[in-house]
C-alpha positions in Angstrom: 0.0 0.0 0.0 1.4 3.5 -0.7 1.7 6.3 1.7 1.8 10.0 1.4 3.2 13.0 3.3 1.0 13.5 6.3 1.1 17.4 5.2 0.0 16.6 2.2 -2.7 14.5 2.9 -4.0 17.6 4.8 -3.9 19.7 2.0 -5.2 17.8 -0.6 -8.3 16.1 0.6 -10.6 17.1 2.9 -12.9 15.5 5.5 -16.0 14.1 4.5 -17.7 15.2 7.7 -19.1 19.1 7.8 -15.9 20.5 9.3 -13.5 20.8 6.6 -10.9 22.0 7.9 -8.1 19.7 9.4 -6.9 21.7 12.2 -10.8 22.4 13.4 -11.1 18.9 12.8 -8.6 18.0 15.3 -10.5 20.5 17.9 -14.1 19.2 17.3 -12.6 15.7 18.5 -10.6 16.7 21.2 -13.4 18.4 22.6 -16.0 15.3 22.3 -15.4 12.5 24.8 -16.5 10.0 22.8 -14.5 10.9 19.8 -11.3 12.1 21.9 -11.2 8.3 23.2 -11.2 7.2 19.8 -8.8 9.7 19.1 -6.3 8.1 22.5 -6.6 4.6 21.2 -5.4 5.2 17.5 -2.2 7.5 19.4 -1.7 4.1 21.4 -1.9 2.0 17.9 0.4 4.1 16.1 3.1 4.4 19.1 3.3 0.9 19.3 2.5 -0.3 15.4 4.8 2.7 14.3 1.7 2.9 11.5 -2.1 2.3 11.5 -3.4 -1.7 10.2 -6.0 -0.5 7.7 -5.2 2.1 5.5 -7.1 5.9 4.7 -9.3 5.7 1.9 -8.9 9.0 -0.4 -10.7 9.3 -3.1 -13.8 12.1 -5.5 -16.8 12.7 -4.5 -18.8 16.1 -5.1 -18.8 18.9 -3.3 -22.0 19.8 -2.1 -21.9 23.6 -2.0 -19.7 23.8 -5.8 -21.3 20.9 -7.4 -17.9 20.2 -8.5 -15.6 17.3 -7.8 -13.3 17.5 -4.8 -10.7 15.4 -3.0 -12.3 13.7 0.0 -10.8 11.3 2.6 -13.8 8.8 2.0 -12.8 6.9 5.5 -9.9 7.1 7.9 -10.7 10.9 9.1 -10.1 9.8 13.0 -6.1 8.3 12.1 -5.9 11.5 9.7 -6.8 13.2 13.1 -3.9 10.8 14.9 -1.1 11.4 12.3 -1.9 15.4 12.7 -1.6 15.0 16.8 1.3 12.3 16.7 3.3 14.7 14.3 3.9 11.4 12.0 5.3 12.2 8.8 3.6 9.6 6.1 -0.1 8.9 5.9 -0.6 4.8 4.9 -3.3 5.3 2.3 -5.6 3.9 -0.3 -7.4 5.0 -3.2 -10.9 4.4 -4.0 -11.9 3.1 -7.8 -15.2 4.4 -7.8 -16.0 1.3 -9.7 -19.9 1.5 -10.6 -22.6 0.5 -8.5 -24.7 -2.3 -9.7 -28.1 -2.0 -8.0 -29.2 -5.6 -9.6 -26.4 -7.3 -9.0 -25.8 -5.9 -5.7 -29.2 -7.1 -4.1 -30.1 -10.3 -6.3 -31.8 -12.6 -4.2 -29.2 -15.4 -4.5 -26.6 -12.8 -3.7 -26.5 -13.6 0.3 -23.4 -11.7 2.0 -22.4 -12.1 5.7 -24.3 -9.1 8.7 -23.0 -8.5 11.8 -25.5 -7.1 13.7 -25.8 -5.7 17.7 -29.7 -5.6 19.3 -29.7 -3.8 22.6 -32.8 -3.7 24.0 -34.7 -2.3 27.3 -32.5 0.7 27.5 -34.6 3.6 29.5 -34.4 6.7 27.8 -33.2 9.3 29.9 -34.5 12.2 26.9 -37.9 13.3 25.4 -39.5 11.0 23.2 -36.3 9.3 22.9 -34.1 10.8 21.4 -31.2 9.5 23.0 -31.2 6.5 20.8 -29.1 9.1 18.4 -26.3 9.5 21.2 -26.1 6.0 21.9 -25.7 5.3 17.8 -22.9 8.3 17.6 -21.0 6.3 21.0 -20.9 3.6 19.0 -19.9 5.0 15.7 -16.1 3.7 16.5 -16.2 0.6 18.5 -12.4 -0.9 19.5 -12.5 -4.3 20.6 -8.9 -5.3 21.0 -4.9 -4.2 19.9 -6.3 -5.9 16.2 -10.0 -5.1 15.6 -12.4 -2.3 15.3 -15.8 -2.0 14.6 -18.1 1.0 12.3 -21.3 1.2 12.2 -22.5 1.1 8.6 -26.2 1.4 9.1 -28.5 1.6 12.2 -32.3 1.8 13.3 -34.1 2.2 16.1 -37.5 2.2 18.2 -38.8 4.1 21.0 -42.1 2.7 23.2 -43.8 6.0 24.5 -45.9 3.7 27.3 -42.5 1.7 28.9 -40.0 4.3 27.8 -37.6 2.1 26.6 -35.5 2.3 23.8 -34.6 -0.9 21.2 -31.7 -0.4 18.8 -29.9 -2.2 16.0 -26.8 -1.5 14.9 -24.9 -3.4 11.4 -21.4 -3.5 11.3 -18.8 -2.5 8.4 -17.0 -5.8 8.6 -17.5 -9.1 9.8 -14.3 -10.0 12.0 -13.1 -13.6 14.1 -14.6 -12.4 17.3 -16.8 -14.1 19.4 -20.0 -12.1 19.7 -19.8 -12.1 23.8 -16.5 -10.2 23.2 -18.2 -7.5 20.9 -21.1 -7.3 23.9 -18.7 -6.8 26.5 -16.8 -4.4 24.6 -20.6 -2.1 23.3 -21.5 -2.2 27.3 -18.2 -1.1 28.5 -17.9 1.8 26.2 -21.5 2.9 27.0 -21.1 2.6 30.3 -18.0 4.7 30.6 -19.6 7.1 28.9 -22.7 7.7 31.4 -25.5 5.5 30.4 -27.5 3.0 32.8 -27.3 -0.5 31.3 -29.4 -1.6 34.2 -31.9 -4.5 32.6 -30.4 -3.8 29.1 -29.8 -6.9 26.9 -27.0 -6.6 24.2 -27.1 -9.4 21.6 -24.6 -10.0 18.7 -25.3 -12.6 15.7 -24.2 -13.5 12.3 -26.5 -14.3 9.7 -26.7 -14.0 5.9 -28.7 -11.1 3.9 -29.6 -9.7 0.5 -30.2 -6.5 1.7 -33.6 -6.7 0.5 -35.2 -4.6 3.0 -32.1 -2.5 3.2 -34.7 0.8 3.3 -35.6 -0.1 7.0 -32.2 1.3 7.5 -31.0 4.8 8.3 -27.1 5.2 7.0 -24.4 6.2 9.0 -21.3 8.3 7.9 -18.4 6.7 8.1 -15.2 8.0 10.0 
């Protein structure tokens, strides 16, 4: 895989998130506990590792304001955030293809592909009409599970019973990954914990299964990082 001047990087492509700029990036982070633990873990990764596992995916997209074509960094934006705070020198990269979407061959029905999926369920919502179901989704945007594997959400949904006030949420994963699924629940209650919520009576579930995507509308998508 190539790499790139860190400085570079920086100047060439920007986030994919609202906040374009890199060294605002770095603040916005910093200043979110969620995303400034993120932010601790990759330092400790690239200190050890001397370089980050998966690479930064840069590649076009367009700009919504211009209409025109830009430079994004299509996923990676936390270690972009690292490198910058590490002061490393070379970015480990990789660029996207932009290979064509086939919508027909993507979602034919004998087309299964593997789901990773989280249900957490009986969480009391602690905001009106639930709306905390949105915090707990961004706390579990990033999800480190051990020295070797992360987790991103790709797509998540949710429901909120008025009469119980409980909250029900599923989360998908980017990647299916050899860890036991007890692992993956110990690791989604631990982070939400630290971060402030009551898991009393919650039940985290983690399975495996095989999809088409077929009802992929049910879905709401989630950027990625």
């Amino acid at each position: 895989m190539p790499t790139i001047p860190v400085e570079e990087l920086c100047k060439n492509y920007q986030s994919v998130h609202d906040v374009t700029d890199w060294d605002e990036m770095v603040a916005m982070f910093l200043a979110d506990p969620v995303e400034a633990e993120t932010i601790d873990f990759l330092l400790e990764e690239l200190k050890v590792n001397k370089q980050f596992r998966e690479p930064i995916l840069l590649g076009k997209d367009e700009d919504e304001e211009t209409g025109l074509e830009a430079s994004y960094v299509l996923d990676g934006t936390h270690r972009v955030v690292a490198y910058i705070l590490a002061n490393h020198s070379e970015a480990y990269v990789e660029y996207d293809e932009d290979e064509e979407f086939d919508e027909d061959i993507a979602f034919a029905d004998d087309d299964l592909e593997p789901v990773l999926e989280t249900e957490i369920h009986n969480y009391n919502s602690t905001q009106k009409d639930g709306e905390d179901v949105m915090d707990i989704w961004d706390t579990l945007r990033s999800l480190r599970l051990n020295n070797e594997h992360w987790l991103t959400t790709s797509v998540s949904s949710g429901t909120y019973d008025i009469e119980t006030n409980k909250i029900s949420t599923t989360v998908m994963w980017d990647t299916v990954i050899p860890v036991e699924a007890e692992t993956i629940n110990q690791a989604i209650s631990e982070k939400l914990t630290r971060h402030g919520y009551d898991l009393t009576g919650v039940t985290i579930e983690t399975s495996l299964y095989l999809d088409d995507f077929s009802d992929e509308d049910d879905y709401e998508d989630d950027d990625e990082d």
